[in-house]
Residue, then its C-alpha position, 0 to 999 in steps of 0.5 A: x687703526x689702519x684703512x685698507x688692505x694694510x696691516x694693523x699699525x701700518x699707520x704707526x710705522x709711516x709715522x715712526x719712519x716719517x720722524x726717524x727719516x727727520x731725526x737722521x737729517x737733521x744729525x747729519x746737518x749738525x756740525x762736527x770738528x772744532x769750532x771756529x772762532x769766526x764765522x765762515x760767512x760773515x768773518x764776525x767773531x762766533x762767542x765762546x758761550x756758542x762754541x761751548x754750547x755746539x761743538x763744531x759750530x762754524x757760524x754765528x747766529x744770525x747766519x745760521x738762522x739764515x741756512x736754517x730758513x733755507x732748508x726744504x723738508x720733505x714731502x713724501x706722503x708715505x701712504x699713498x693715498x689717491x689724493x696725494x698722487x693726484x697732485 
C-alpha cells in the first residue's frame, strides 16, 4: 500500500533499499585476509576456535564488541515524510 502520489510497492522498495544498504555495510566491515593470531588492540592471543570460525579476524572478542558498539546506523528516512524534514 503506498500513500500519495507514489507507485504501488514503493513502500516495498524503501525497505528493500533500506536492508540491502545495511547488508553491503555490514559485508564491507568484515575482515579479510588471514587471521592474526593476536589482537591488534590489545596484543591477547585471538583462539584458534575464533580464527577458524571468521576468517581474516584481527581482533579478539571483547575488543571487537567494543568497535561493534561504536558503529552509528544510518538515519535516512527514505520517504520523506513532512515529519522527518521538520526535524
Amino acid at each position: 500500500m503506498a500513500g500519495g502520489w507514489s507507485r504501488d510497492g514503493a513502500v516495498q522498495d524503501q525497505i528493500d533499499d533500506t536492508v540491502s544498504d545495511a547488508v553491503a555495510a555490514a559485508r564491507s566491515r568484515m575482515p579479510q585476509g588471514e587471521s592474526a593470531e593476536y589482537c591488534d588492540i590489545c596484543g591477547e592471543d585471538i583462539p584458534q576456535k575464533r580464527r577458524e570460525a571468521v576468517p581474516g579476524v584481527r581482533t579478539c572478542v571483547e575488543c571487537q564488541s567494543g568497535k561493534d558498539s561504536a558503529v552509528r546506523h544510518s538515519t535516512m528516512n527514505r520517504r520523506g515524510s513532512k515529519d522527518s524534514q521538520l526535524r
